[in-house]
C-alpha positions as CSV (number, residue, x, y, z in Angstrom):
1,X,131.3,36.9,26.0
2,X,128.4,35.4,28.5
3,X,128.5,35.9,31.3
4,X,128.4,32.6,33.2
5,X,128.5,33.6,37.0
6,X,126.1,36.0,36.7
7,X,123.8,33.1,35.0
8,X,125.0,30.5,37.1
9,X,124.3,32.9,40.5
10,X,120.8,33.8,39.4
11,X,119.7,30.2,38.8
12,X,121.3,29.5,42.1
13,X,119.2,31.8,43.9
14,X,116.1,30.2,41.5
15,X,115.4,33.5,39.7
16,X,114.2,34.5,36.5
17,X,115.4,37.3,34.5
18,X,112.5,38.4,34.9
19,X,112.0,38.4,38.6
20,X,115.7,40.1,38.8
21,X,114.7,42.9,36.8
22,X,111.2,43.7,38.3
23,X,114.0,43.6,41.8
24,X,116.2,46.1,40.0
25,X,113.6,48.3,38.2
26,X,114.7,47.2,34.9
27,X,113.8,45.6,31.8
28,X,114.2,41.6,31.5
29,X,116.0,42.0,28.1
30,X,118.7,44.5,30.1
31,X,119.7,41.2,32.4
32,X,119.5,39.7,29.5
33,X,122.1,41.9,27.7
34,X,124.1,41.7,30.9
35,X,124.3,37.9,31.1
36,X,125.2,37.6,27.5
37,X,127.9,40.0,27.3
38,X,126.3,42.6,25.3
39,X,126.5,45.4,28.3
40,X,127.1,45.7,31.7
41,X,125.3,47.2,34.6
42,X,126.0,50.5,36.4
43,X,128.0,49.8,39.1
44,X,125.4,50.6,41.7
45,X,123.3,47.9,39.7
46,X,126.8,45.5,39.8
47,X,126.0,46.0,43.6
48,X,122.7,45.1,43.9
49,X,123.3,41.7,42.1
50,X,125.9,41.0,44.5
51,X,123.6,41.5,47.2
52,X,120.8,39.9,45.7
53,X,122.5,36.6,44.9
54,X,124.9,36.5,48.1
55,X,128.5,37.2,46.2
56,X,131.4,39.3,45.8
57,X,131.3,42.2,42.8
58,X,134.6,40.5,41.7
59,X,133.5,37.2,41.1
60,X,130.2,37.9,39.1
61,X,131.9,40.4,36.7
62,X,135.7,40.0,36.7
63,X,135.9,36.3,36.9
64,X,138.2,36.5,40.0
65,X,137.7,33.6,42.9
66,X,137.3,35.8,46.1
67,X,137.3,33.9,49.3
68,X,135.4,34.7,51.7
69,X,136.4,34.1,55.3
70,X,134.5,34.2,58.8
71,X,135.6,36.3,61.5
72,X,134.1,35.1,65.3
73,X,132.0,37.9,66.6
74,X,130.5,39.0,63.4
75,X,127.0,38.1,62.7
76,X,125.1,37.7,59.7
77,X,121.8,40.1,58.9
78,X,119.5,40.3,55.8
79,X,120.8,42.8,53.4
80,X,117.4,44.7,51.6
81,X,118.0,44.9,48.3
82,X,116.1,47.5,45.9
């Protein structure tokens, strides 16, 4: 079964397949697999998706709606990714 919020995130964040897997250290056809429903990633590489397109683990690969909420104090910083 596809995958749809994976696809859906990566287009979001106006990214290839491509340009994900050169991120990751991977093969294009390996996102390729992963948005179609033919494997899934490691969990470390579940991670680095999340990071990489700005959402929960939970959403992209269990199809559960997380909300997210702010707390005041927090701030936001860059997360490197790779």
């Amino acid at each position: 079964m596809k995958n749809n919020n994976l696809i859906n995130a990566r287009k979001e964040c106006g990214l290839t397949q491509e340009s994900v897997a050169k991120i990751l250290n991977c093969k294009k056809g390996t996102i390729s697999n992963w948005e179609n429903g033919y494997s899934s990633p490691k969990l470390s590489d579940a991670f680095k998706l999340a990071k990489l397109f700005g959402k929960d683990v939970n959403h992209l690969f269990f199809n559960e709606k997380v909300q997210v909420s702010c707390t005041k104090g927090l701030r936001k910083e860059k997360i490197n990714v790779g």
